[in-house]
N, C-alpha and C positions, 0 to 999 in steps of 0.2 A: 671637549668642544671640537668640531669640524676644523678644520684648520682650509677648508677650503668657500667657496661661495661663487652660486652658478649667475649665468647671464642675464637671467631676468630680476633674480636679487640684488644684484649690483646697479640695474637700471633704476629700481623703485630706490635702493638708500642715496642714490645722485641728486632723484627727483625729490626726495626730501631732504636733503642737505639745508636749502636755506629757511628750515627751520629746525633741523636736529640740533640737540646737545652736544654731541660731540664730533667733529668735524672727519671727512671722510677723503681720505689722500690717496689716489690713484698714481700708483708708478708704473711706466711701461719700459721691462727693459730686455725687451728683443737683441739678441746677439748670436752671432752664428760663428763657431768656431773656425779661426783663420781669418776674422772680417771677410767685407769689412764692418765698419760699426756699426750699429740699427741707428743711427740718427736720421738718416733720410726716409728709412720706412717708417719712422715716428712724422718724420715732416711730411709725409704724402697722405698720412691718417693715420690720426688714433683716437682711443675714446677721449670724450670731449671735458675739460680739466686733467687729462693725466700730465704728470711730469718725465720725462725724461731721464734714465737712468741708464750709464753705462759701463757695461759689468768690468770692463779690463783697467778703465780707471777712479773706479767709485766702487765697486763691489771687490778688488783685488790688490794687494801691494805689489812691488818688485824688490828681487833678491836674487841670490844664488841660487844656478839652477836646481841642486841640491835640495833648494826654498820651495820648488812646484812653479809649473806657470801661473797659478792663482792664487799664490798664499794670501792669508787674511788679511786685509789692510791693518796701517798701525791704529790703534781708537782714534787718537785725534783727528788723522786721518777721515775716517767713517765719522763720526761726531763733526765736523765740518760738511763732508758730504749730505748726511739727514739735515743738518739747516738746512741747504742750501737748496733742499727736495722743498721745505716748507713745514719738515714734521714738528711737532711737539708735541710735551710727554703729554701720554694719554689719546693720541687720536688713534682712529681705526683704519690701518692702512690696508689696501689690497695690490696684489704685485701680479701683472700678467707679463706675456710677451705671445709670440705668432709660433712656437715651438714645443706646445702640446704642456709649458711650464715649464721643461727642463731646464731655461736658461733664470725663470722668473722667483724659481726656488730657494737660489743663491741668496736673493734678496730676503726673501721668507725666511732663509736661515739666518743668516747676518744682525737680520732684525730683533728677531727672535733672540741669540745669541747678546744681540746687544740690551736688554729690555726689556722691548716692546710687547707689549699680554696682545695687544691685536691684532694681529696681521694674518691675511688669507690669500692664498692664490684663485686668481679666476679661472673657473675647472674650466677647462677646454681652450681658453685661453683667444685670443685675439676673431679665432675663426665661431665660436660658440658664439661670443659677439656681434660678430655680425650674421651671424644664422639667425638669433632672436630679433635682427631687426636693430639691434643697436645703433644709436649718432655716432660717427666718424666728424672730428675737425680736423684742419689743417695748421692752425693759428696755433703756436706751442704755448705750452703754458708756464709763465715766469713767474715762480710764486714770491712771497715776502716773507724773508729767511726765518727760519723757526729757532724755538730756543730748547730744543730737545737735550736733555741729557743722556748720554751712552757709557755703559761699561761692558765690558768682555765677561763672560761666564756664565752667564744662563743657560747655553747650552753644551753638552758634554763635547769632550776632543780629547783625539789622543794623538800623540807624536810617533815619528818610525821605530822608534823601539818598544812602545807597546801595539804596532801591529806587529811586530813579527812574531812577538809573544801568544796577540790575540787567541790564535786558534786553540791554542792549549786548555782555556779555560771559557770559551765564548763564540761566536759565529760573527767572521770577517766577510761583508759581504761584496765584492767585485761587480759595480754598476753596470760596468763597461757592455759593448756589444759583446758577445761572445767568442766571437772569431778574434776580436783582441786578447781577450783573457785566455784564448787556447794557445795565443804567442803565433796564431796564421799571420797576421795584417801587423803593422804596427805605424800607424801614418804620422804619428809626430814626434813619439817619445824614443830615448835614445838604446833601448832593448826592449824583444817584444816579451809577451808572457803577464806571469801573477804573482802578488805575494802570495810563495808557499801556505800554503793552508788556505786558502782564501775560499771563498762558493762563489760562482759565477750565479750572478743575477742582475741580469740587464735590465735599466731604468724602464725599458720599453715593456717590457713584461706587466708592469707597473696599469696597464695603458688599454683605455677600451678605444674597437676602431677609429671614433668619433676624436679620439687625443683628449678626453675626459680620463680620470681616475678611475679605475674599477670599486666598484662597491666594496666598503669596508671588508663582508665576509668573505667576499673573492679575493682579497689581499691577505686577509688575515691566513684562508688555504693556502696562498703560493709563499707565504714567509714560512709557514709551518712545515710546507713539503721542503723547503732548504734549510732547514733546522732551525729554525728559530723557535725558541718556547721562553715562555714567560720569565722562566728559571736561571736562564745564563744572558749573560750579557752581550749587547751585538754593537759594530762598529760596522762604517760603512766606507768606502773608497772608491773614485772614479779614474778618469786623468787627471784632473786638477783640481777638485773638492767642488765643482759645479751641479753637475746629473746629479753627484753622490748625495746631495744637500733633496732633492727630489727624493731618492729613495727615501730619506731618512722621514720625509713628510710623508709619503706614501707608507710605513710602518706607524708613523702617528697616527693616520686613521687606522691603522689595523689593531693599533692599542698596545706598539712596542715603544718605549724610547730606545735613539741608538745613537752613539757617540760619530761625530766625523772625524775622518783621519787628512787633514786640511792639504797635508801635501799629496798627498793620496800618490797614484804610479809614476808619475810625472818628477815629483819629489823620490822619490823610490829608486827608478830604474837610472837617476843620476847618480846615484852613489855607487859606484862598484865595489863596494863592501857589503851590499846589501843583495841576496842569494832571489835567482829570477825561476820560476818554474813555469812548463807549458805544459798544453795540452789539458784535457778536461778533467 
């Protein structure tokens, strides 16, 4: 099953919401790394019933830098937060934001991770939106808290010592922009470069110009031209388990599952026990 769902699909199951079976939960959660937060771009517009999600403190915990700047929140945690969204088990939720997914993915994983069999990203995401001509409101929306239950483990994770192992037996894939993973730039974390072994493959690659998904067999070629096969197993890593959670959707439709590494370089390159590599 698609794990995504475009702009005029999303318009028709809104319009039939108040008679569908099962109820249809919009999250909008724009964020841009560094804030500030998407709350005000949500209050100047967004589609019309979405709720409000904000990934630094509903989609992430805090820890030791060691921990990542986005480690998973604690469950109870997120299980407090999906009330608070409105969810409960069994609806059909969709997760956009104004950044092509990258930021809306997190949600998708989490969810996912937590549970939930529904959940889709809006392919192209706030701008598709309003290119079909979608409602924009202003008025937020304050739902009446849900009674959702959450557990951790649905989806796969691995910790920093099975990435550094990864490469040995599997394909570690590095989200990052490129010039990060070669250890040129390094804008927030505290050494630049990659976990040894690692393949660079930027989220953006992912990405047709419009900031849609590439078609399933176009993705299924770009994971296979960086080793990916059926056969071995892959995990995926960004800065802070954010992008990386987009790849990892971006490989479901290509018909891989792949484990995320949640502290990802961020959690990595805080440890100085933990060996850094550059260049391509």
């Amino acid at each position: 099953m698609t794990q995504l769902i475009d702009a005029p699909s999303l318009a028709a199951a809104l319009a039939e919401q108040p008679t569908a079976r099962i109820p249809l939960r919009v999250l909008d959660v724009r964020w841009k790394l560094g804030g500030p937060p998407g709350r005000d771009e949500y209050a100047a517009g967004h589609i019309p019933g979405a709720v409000y999600v904000d990934l630094d403190t509903e989609l992430a915990g805090h820890g030791l830098p060691t921990d990542g700047r986005h480690p998973l929140p604690a469950v109870d945690d997120f299980r407090d937060a999906v009330r608070r969204w409105g969810l409960d088990d069994g609806d059909d939720v969709v997760v956009y934001d104004d950044a092509s997914g990258t930021s809306a993915a997190r949600a998708w994983w989490l969810l996912r991770h937590a549970g939930f069999e529904s959940v889709r990203l809006l392919d192209g995401g706030l701008a598709a939106w309003r290119a079909a001509g979608g409602a924009i409101e202003t008025e937020p929306t304050i739902p009446e808290p849900g009674t959702a239950a959450v557990a951790w483990g649905a989806m796969p994770t691995i910790d920093a010592d099975a990435a550094a192992a990864f490469p040995e037996s599997g394909v570690l894939l590095d989200a990052r922009a490129g010039e990060r993973f070669r250890g040129e730039v390094e804008p927030v974390d505290p050494r630049a470069g990659h976990i040894p072994g690692a393949v660079s493959a930027p989220t953006t690659g992912n990405l047709a110009d419009d900031g849609t998904l590439l078609p399933a067999d176009a993705l299924a070629d770009r994971f296979a031209a960086l080793g990916v096969t059926p056969d071995a197993p892959v995990a995926v890593y960004c800065g802070s388990g954010v992008t990386a959670a987009h790849e990892i959707l971006a490989l479901e439709e290509a018909g891989f599952a792949a484990a995320l590494y949640p502290g990802s370089f961020s959690a990595w390159s805080n440890d100085d026990d933990r060996p850094v590599a550059t260049g391509a």
